[in-house]
C-alpha positions in Angstrom: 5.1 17.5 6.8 6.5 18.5 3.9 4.9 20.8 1.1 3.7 19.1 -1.8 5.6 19.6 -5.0 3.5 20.0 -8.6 4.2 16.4 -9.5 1.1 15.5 -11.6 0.1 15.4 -14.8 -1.9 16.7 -17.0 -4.9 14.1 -16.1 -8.7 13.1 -17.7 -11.9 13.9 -15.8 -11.8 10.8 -13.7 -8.1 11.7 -12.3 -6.2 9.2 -14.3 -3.0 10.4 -16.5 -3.4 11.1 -20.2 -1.7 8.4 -22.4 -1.7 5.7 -19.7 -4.1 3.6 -21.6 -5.5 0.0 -19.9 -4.9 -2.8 -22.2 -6.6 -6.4 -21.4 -4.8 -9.0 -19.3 -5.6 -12.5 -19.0 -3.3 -12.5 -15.8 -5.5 -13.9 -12.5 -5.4 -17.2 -13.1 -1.3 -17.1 -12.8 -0.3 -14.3 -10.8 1.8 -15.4 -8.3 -0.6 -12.1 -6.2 -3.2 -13.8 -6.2 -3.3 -15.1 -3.1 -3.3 -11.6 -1.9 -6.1 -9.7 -3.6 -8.4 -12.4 -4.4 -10.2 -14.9 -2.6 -8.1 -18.5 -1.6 -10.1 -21.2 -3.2 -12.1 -19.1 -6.1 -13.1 -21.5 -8.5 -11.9 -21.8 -11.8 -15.2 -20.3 -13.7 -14.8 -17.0 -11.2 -11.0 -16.5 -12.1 -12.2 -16.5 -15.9 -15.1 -14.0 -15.4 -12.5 -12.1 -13.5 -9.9 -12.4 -16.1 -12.3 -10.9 -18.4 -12.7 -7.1 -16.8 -8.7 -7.1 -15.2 -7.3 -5.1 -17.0 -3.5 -3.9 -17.1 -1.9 -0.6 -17.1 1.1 0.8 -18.9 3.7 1.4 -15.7 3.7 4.7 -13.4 7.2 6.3 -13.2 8.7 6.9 -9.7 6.9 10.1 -8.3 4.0 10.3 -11.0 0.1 9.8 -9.8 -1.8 6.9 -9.9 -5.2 9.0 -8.7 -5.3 12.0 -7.3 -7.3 13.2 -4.0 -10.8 14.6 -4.9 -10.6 12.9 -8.1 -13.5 10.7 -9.5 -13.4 7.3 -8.6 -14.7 4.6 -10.9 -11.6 1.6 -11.0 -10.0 -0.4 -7.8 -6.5 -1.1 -8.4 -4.6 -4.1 -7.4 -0.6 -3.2 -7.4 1.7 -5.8 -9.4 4.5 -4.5 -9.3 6.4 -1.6 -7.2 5.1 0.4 -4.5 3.4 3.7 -3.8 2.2 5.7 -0.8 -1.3 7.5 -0.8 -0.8 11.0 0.4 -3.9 13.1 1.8 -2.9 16.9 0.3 -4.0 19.7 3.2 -5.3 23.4 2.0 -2.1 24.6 2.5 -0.5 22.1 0.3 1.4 19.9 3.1 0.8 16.6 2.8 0.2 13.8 5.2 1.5 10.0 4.2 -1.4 7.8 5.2 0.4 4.3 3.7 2.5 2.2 1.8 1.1 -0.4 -0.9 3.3 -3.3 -2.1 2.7 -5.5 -4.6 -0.7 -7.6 -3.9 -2.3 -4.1 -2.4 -5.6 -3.3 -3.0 -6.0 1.0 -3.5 -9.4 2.6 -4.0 -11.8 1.5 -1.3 -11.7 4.2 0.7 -13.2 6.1 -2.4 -16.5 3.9 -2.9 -18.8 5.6 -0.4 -17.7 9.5 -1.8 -17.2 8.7 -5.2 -14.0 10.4 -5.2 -10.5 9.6 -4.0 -9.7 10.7 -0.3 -6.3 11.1 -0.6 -3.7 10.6 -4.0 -1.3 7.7 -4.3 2.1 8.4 -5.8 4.6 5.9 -7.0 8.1 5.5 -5.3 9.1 3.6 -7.8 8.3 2.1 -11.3 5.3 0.7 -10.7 2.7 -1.3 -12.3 -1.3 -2.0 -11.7 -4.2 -4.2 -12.7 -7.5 -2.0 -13.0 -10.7 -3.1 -12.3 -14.0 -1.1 -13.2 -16.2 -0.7 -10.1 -19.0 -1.4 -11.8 -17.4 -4.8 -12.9 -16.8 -5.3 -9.1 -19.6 -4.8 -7.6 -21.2 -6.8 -10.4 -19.6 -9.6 -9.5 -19.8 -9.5 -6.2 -23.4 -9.5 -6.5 -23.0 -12.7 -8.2 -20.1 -14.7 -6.8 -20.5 -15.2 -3.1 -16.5 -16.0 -2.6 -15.3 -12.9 -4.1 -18.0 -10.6 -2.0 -17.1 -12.3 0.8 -13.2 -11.4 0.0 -14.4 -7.6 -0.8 -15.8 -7.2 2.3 -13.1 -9.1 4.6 -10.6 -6.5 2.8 -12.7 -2.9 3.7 -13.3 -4.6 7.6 -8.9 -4.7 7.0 -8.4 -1.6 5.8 -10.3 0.4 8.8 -8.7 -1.6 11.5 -5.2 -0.4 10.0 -6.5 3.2 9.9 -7.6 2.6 13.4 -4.2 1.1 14.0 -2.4 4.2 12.8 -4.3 6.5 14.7 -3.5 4.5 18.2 0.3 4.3 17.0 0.3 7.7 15.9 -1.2 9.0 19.1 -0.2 6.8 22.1 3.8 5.3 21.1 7.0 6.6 21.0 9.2 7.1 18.2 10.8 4.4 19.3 8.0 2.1 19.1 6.3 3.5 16.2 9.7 2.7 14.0 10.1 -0.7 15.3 5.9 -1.5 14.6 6.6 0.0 11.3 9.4 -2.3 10.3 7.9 -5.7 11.7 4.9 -4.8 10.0 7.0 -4.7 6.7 8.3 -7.5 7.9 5.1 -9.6 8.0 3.6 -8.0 4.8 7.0 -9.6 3.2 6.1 -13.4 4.8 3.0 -12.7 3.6 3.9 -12.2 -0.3 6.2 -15.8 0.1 9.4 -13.0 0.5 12.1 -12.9 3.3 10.9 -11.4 6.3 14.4 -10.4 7.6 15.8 -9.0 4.2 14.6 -6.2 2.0 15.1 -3.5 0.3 12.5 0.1 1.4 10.6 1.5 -1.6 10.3 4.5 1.0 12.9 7.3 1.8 13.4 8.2 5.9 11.8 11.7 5.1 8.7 9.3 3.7 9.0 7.0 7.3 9.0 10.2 9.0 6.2 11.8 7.7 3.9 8.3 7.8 5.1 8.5 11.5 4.4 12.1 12.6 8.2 12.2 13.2 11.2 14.1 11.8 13.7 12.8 9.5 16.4 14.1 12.2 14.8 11.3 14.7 14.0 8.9 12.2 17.7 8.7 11.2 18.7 8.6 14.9 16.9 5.6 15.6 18.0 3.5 12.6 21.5 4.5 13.8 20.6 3.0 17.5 18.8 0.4 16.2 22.0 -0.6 13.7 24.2 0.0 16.5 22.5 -2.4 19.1 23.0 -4.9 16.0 19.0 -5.2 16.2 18.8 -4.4 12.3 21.9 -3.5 9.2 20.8 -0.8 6.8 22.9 0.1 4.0 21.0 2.9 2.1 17.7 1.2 1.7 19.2 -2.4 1.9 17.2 -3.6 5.5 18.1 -7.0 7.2 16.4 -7.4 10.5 19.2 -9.5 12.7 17.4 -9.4 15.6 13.5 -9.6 15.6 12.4 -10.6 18.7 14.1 -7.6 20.3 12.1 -5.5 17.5 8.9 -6.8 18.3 9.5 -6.6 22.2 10.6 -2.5 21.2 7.1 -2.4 19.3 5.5 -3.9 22.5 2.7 -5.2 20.5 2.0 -8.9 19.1 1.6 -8.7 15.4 -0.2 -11.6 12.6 0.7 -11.5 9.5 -0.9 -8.8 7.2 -1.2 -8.3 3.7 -2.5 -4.5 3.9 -1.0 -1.4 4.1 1.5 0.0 6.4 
């Protein structure tokens, strides 16, 4: 794991950068993301009451914070564009990458029960956000029976991945763990309408590594004996997976396609 650097800024009580204002968006009812944060099928009166408390933020440059750990929590966050991985900070100041969210993520949920963010979620790259209040959230979700049901389907998601990770983490070997990581990118790219077999990682090898308990050393091993056995071609972040069924049968685990977090 690698020691934290001091890459946020100056922020306001509730962990949010100063400057980085939210502006309304009327944006729901045509996002092609939809699909992916909100409910299939939400009636047309729901996407305007939802239209009216989305709001959207000015965009976070590679490496800035979108929260930080121990930070207040008062606003989910649905990612529009980019990507960014949520980082839990130890007393010693290494960190630990928990996950990657893509455009269509939801980020803050594992911050409702504390009231303050677990872990911090940097961006890898310019990146942009819709913010919703809580309070608007829950709101709603008290009064439209579709979107609660959404809510709820999307926390029961988010601890079976943790519960994922700690079985991949704890009982697979590098091997495996690299090849589950990629068909899982894979599958969150099918499920955003994207190619599956071609695309480019928001994520350096040293950020793979970490996410997978690994070292960059291996990490860049296996992408050179997974290249070699033509099974995948990298060029510098540039991924095409040639050969998937031999990924999968490396991962030695039948995966769905997912829409949450690697």
């Amino acid at each position: 794991m690698a020691r934290l650097e001091n890459r946020f800024p100056k922020r306001r009580e509730n962990g949010y950068p100063e400057g980085m204002t939210l502006r309304p968006t009327h944006a729901c009812q045509h996002c092609t993301l939809r699909q992916l944060c909100l409910p299939m099928g939400l009636p047309q009166e729901e996407l305007w009451q939802l239209d009216e408390i989305v709001q959207q933020r000015r965009p976070i440059a590679k490496g800035s914070a979108l929260f930080s750990m121990g930070a207040k929590f008062d606003t989910l966050f649905a990612v529009r564009t980019g990507a960014l991985k949520t980082v839990l900070i130890a007393n010693d100041g290494t960190e630990q990458i928990t996950g990657f969210a893509l455009a269509g993520d939801l980020l803050g949920l594992d911050a409702i029960h504390s009231g303050k963010h677990p872990v911090s979620a940097l961006a890898l790259e310019s990146t942009s956000v819709c913010a919703v209040p809580y309070t608007h959230v829950d709101d709603l979700a008290g009064r439209l029976p579709t979107f609660r049901q959404h809510m709820m389907g999307v926390m029961s998601q988010e601890l079976s991945q943790d519960e994922s990770l700690h079985a991949l983490l704890g009982q697979r070997s590098a091997e495996q763990r690299l090849a589950t990581f990629l068909i899982t990118l894979s599958e969150r790219h099918r499920a955003r309408g994207l190619a599956p077999d071609h695309f480019y990682l928001p994520m350096s090898r040293a950020d793979i590594a970490n996410h997978l308990g690994l070292t960059q050393e291996t990490i860049s091993r296996l992408f050179t004996q997974l290249r070699n056995q033509g099974v995948i071609n990298l060029h510098t972040r540039d991924l095409q997976i040639l050969e998937p069924d031999t990924l999968r049968n490396t991962a030695g685990v039948t995966l769905t396609s997912a829409a949450s977090s690697a």
